[in-house]
C-alpha positions as CSV (number, residue, x, y, z in Angstrom):
1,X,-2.5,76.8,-87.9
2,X,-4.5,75.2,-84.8
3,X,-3.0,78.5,-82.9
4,X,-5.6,80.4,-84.9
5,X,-8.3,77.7,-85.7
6,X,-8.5,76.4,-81.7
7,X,-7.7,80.0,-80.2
8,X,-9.6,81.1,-77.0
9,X,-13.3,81.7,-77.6
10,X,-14.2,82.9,-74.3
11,X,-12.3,83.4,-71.0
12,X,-12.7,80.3,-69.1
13,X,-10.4,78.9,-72.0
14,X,-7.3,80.7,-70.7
15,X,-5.6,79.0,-67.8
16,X,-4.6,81.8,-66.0
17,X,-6.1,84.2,-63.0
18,X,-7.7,87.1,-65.2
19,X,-9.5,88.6,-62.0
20,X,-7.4,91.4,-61.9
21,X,-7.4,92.4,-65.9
22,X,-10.7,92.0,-65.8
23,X,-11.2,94.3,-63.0
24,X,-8.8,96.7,-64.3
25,X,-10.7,97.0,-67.6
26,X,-14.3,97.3,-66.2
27,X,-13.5,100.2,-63.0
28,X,-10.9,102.0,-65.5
29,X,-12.0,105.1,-64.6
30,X,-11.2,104.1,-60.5
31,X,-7.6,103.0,-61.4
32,X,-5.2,104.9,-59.8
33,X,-2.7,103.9,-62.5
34,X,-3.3,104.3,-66.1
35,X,-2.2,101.2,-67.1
36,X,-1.8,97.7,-66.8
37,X,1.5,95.8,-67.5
38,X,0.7,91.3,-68.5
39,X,4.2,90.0,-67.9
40,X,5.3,86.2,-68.4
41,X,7.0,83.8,-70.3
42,X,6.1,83.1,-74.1
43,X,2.9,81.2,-74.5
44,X,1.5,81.6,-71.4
45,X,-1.8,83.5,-73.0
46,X,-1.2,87.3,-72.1
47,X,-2.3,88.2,-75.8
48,X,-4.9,85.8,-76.1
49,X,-6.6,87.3,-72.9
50,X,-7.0,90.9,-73.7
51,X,-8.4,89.5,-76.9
52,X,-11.2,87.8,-75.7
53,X,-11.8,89.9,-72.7
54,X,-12.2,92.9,-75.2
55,X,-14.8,90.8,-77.3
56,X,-16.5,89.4,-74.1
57,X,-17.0,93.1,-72.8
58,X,-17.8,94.3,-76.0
59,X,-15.3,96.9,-76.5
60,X,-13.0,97.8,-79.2
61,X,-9.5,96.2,-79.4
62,X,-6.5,98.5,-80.9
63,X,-3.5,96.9,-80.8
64,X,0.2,98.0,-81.6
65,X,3.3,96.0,-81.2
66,X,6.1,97.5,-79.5
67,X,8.7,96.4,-81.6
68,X,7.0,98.7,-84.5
69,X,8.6,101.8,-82.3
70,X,11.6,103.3,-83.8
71,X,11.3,106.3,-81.8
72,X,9.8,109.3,-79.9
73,X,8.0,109.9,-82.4
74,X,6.7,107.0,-83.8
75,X,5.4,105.9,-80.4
76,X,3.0,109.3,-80.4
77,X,2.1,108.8,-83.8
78,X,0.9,105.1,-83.3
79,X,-0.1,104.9,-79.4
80,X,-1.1,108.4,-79.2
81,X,-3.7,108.4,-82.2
82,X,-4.9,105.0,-80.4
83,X,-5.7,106.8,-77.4
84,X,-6.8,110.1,-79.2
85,X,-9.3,108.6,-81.4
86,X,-12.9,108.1,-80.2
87,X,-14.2,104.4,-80.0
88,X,-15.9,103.0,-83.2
89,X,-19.7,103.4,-82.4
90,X,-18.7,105.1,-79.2
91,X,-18.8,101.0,-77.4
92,X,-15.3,102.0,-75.6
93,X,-12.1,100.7,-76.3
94,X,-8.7,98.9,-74.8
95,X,-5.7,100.0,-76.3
96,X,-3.1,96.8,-76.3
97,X,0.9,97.8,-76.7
98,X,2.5,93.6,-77.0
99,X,5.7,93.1,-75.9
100,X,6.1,96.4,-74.6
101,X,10.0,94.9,-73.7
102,X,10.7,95.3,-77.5
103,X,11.6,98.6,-76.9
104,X,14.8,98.5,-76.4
105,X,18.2,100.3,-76.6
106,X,19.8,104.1,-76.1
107,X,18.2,105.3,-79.2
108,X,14.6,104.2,-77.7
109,X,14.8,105.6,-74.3
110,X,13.0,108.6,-75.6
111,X,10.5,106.6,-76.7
112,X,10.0,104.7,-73.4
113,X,9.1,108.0,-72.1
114,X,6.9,109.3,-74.8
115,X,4.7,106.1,-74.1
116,X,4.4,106.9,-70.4
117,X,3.5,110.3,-71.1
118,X,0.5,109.0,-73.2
119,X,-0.4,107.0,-70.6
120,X,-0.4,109.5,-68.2
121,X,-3.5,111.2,-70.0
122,X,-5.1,108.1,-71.6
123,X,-9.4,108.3,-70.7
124,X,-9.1,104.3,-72.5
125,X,-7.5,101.3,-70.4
126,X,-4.1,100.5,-71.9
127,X,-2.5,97.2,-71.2
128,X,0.9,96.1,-72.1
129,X,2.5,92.7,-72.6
130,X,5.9,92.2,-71.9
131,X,8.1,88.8,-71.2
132,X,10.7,90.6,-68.9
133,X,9.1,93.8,-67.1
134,X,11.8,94.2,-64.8
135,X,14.5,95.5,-67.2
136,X,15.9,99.0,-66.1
137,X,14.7,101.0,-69.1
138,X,10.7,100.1,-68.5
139,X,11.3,101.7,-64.7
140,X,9.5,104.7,-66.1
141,X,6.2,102.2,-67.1
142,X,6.2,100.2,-64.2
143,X,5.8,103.3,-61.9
144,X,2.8,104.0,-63.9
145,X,1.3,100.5,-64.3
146,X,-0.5,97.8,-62.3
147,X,1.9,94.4,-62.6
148,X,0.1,91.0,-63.1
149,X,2.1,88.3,-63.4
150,X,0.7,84.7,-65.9
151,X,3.2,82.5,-64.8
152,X,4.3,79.3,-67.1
153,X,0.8,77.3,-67.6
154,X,0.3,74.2,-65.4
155,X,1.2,70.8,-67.5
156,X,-2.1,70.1,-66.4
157,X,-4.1,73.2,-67.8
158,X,-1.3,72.3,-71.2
159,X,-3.3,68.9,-70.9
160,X,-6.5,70.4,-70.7
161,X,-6.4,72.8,-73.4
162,X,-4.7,70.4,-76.0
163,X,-7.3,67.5,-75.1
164,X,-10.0,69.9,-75.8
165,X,-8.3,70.5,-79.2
166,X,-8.0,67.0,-80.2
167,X,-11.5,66.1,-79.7
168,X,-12.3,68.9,-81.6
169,X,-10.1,67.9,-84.7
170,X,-11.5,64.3,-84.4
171,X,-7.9,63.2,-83.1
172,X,-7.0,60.7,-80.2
173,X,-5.2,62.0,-77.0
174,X,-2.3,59.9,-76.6
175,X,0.1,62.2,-77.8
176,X,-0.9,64.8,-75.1
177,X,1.3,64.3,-72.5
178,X,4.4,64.2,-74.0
179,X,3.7,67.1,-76.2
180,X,2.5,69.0,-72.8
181,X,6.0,67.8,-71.1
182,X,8.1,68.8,-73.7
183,X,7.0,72.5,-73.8
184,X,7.6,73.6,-70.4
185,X,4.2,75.6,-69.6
186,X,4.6,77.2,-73.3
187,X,0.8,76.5,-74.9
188,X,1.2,78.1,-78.2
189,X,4.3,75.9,-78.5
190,X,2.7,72.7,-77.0
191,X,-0.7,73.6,-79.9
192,X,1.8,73.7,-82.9
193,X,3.9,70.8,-81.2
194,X,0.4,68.8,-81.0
195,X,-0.6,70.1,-84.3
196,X,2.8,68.5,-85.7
197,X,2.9,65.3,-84.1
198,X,-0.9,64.7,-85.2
199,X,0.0,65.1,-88.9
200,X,2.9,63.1,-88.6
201,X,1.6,60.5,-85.9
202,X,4.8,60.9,-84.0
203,X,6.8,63.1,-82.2
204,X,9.6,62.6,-85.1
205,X,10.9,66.3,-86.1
206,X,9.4,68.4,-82.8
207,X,12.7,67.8,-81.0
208,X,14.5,69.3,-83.9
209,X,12.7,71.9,-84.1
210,X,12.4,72.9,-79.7
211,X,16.0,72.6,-80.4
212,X,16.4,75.1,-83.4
213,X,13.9,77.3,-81.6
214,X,15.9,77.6,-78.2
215,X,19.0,78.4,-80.2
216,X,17.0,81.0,-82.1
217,X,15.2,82.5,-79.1
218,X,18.9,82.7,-77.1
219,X,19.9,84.4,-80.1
220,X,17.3,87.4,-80.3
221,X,18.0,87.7,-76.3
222,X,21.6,88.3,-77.2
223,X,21.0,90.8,-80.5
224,X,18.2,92.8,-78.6
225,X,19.1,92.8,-75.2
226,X,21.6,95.7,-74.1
227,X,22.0,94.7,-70.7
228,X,25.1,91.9,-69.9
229,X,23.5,90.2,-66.6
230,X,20.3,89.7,-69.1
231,X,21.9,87.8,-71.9
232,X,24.6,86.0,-70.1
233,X,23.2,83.1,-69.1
234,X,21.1,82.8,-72.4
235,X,22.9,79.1,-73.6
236,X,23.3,77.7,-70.1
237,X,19.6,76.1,-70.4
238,X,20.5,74.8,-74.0
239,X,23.1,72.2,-73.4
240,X,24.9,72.8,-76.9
241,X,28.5,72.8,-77.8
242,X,29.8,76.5,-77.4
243,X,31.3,75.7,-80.5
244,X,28.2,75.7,-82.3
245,X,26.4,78.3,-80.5
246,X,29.6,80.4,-82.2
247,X,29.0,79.4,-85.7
248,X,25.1,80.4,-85.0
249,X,26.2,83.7,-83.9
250,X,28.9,84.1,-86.7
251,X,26.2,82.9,-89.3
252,X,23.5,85.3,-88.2
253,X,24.8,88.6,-87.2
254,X,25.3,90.3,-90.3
255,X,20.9,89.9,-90.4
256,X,20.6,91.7,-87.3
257,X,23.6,94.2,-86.9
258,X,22.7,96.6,-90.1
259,X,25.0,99.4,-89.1
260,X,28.8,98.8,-90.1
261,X,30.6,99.9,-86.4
262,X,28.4,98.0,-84.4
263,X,28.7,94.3,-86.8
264,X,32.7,95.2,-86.8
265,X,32.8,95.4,-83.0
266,X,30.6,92.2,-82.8
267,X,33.2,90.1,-85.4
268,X,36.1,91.6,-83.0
269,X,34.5,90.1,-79.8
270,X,33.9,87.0,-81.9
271,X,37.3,86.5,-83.4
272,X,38.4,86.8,-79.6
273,X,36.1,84.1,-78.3
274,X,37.7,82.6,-81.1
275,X,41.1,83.2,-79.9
276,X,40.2,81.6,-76.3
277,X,38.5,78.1,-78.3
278,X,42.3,77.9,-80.0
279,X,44.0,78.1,-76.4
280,X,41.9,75.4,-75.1
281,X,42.6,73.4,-78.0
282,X,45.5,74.2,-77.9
283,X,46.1,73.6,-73.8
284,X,43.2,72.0,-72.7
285,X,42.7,74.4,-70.1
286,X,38.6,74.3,-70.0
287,X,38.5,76.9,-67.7
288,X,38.7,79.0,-70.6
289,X,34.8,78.3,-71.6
290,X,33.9,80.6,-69.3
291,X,34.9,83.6,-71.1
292,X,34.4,82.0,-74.7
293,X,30.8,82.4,-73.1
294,X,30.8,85.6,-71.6
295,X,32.3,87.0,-74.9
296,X,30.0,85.5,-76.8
297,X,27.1,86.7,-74.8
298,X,27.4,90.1,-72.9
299,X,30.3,90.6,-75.9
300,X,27.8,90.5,-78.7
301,X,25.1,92.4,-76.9
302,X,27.2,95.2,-75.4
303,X,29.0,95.5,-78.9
304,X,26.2,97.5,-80.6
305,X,24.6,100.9,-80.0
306,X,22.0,100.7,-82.2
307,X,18.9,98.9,-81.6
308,X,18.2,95.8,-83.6
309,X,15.1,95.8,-86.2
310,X,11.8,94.8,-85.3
311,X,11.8,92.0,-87.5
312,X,15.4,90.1,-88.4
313,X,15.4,86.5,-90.2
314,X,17.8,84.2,-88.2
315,X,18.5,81.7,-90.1
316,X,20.1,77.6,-89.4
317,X,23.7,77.5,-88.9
318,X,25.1,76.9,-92.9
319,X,28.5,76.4,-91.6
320,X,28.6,72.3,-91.1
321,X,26.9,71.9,-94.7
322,X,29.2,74.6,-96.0
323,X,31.7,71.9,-94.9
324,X,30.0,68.7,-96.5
325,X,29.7,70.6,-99.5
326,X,32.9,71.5,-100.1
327,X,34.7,68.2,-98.5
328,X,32.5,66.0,-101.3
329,X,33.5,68.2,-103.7
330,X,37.0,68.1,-102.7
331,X,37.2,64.5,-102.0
332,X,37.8,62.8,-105.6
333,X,41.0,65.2,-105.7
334,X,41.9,64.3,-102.2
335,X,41.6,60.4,-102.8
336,X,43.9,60.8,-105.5
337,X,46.6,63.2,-104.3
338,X,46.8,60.3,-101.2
339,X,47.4,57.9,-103.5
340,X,50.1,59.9,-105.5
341,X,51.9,60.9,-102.6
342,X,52.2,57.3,-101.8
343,X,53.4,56.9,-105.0
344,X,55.7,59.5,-105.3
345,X,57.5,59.6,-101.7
346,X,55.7,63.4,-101.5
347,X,53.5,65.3,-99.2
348,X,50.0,65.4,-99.9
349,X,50.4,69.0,-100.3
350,X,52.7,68.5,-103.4
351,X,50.4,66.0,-104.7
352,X,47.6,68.5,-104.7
353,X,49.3,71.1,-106.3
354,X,50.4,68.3,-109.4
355,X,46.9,66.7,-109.9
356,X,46.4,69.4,-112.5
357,X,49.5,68.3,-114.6
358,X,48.2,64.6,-113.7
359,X,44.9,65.5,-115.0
360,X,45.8,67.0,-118.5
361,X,48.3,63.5,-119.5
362,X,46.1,61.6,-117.9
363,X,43.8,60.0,-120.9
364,X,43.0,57.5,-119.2
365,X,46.3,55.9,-119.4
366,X,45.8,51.9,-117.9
367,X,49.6,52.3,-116.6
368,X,48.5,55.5,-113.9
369,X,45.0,53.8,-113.6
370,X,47.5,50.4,-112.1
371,X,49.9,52.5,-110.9
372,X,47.8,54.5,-108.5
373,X,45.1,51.6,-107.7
374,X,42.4,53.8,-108.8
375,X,38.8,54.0,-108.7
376,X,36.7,53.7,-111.6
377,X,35.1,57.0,-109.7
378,X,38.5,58.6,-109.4
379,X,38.9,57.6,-113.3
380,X,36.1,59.6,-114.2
381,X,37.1,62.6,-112.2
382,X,40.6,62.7,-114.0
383,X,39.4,62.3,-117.0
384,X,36.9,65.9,-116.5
């Protein structure tokens, strides 16, 4: 992946202010506040910059993801033995907790607490990544933590970083701006995009695949997230049918509800939302998309109690080839109950439930082949 092969080598290869984590890092020991909280959207390099500014300082990176936390517990036992430990070769150290926001849910808020603790008493600079730092449950980390914010990259410094990239792999630039344009200040998305669009010499496929990705990351807000004013609004920058975004949900939650009350309160709120599509159908009363959304938003998040796991496979919706599948398969028999109905002055219903008797007299008798003006296709399926 170029995300790995072109990643950062020093810091004037990150488009972002790094004034501030660097001066955290170096005058640690001046800090009033133990630790330093990297908040922005995905892509935008927090990762990437304690990386290199731990190998440009020469110091030891340890680094634990927050969504490893199950608890209290776990949080000492992986954070505290981080802070605990004495640097290899005594160089010094920064300790990096990514996406620190993972923590989430009732069962975690112990945890939350257990991790500011250790950062009340950590001798090492700790830094923490999170996408939204302002959710109620990290109050406890803000209090202790310097903010710095690394907004969306510029399209420009996208440009920049990509065009670097391609003259590196020995590839022409034209591609770059569109790539950069499409990715809304996400670089590791616009470096894959580019990577991509390079081996297929087109941008064929990428919008597929933003698509698929946006429906995916509205998803995780909606199975992680516990609070409704958070998830709410998570399909309003997508664009998609509601319809479909209910099929996504229907197809995926049984991944990432595991415990049995909270993935039957979830397929309640859904059958409801369900409920409200059949009215408009029904009544053409639009009005009723806006709780079709709410339901299948704030519904689905507020109908578990138990925090998702760190890692859940979220899969494409199956549902519309589900429907091809079984419509081709079905559509030989359908052809010919139509034509029997005809025939016979019956419903197709009634047709459908005689093709068996049609089927075992059949023998390819040339009087029902006439009779029914049939294919040599639909010949074939009779005689099976």
């Amino acid at each position: 992946m170029w995300t790995d092969k072109f990643s950062p080598e020093s810091l004037d290869d990150i488009p972002q202010d790094l004034s501030k984590l660097r001066d955290f890092v170096l005058n640690y020991k001046k800090q009033k506040k133990r630790a330093l909280l990297l908040y922005g959207p995905p892509g935008s390099g927090k990762t990437s910059a304690v990386h290199v500014l731990a190998r440009e300082l020469g110091l030891e990176l340890i680094e634990v993801n927050a969504s490893d936390f199950r608890n209290s517990d776990a949080i000492k036992s992986l954070v505290g033995n981080a802070l605990g430990q004495q640097s290899l070769f005594s160089k010094g150290k920064v300790v990096l907790v990514d996406e620190v926001d993972g923590i989430a849910g009732s069962a975690d808020r112990g945890g939350i607490s257990a991790l500011a603790g250790l950062i009340s008493s950590s001798v090492f600079p700790v830094v923490m990544t999170a996408n939204d730092p302002w959710d109620s449950r990290l109050s406890s980390l803000r209090s202790k933590s310097v903010l710095v914010e690394f907004p969306a990259v510029p399209i420009t410094g996208v440009m920049r970083v990509l065009r670097n990239i391609g003259e590196a792999a020995g590839v022409s630039g034209e591609l770059v701006k569109s790539v950069a344009r499409m990715n809304n200040g996400d670089l590791r998305g616009a470096i894959i995009d580019f990577q991509a669009a390079v081996s297929d010499s087109s941008l064929e496929g990428i919008g597929e695949r933003r698509h698929t990705e946006s429906i995916l990351g509205a998803l995780n807000r909606i199975f992680r997230s516990f609070d409704a004013s958070v998830v709410v609004s998570a399909f309003d920058s997508l664009g998609e049918n509601l319809d479909e975004c209910l099929f996504w949900i229907e197809e995926n939650l049984p991944n990432a509800y595991s415990h049995p009350e909270d993935l039957a309160r979830a397929f309640d709120v859904l059958s409801r939302a369900d409920i409200f599509r059949g009215r408009i159908r029904r009544w053409q009363y639009w009005r009723y998309l806006v709780y079709v959304n709410v339901l299948l938003t704030a519904g689905i998040a507020l109908a578990k109690e138990n925090r998702v796991p760190s890692f859940v496979k979220l899969s494409r919706n199956q549902r519309f080839l589900k429907r091809w599948l079984i419509n081709k398969k079905l559509a030989k028999r359908d052809s010919v109950a139509a034509k029997l109905a005809d025939v016979s002055h019956c419903s197709q219903k009634k047709a459908v439930e005689s093709i068996p008797f049609l089927k075992k007299f059949f023998n390819d008798s040339p009087a029902i082949v006439e009779a029914l003006d049939l294919t040599d296709d639909e010949v074939e399926w009779l005689k099976r």
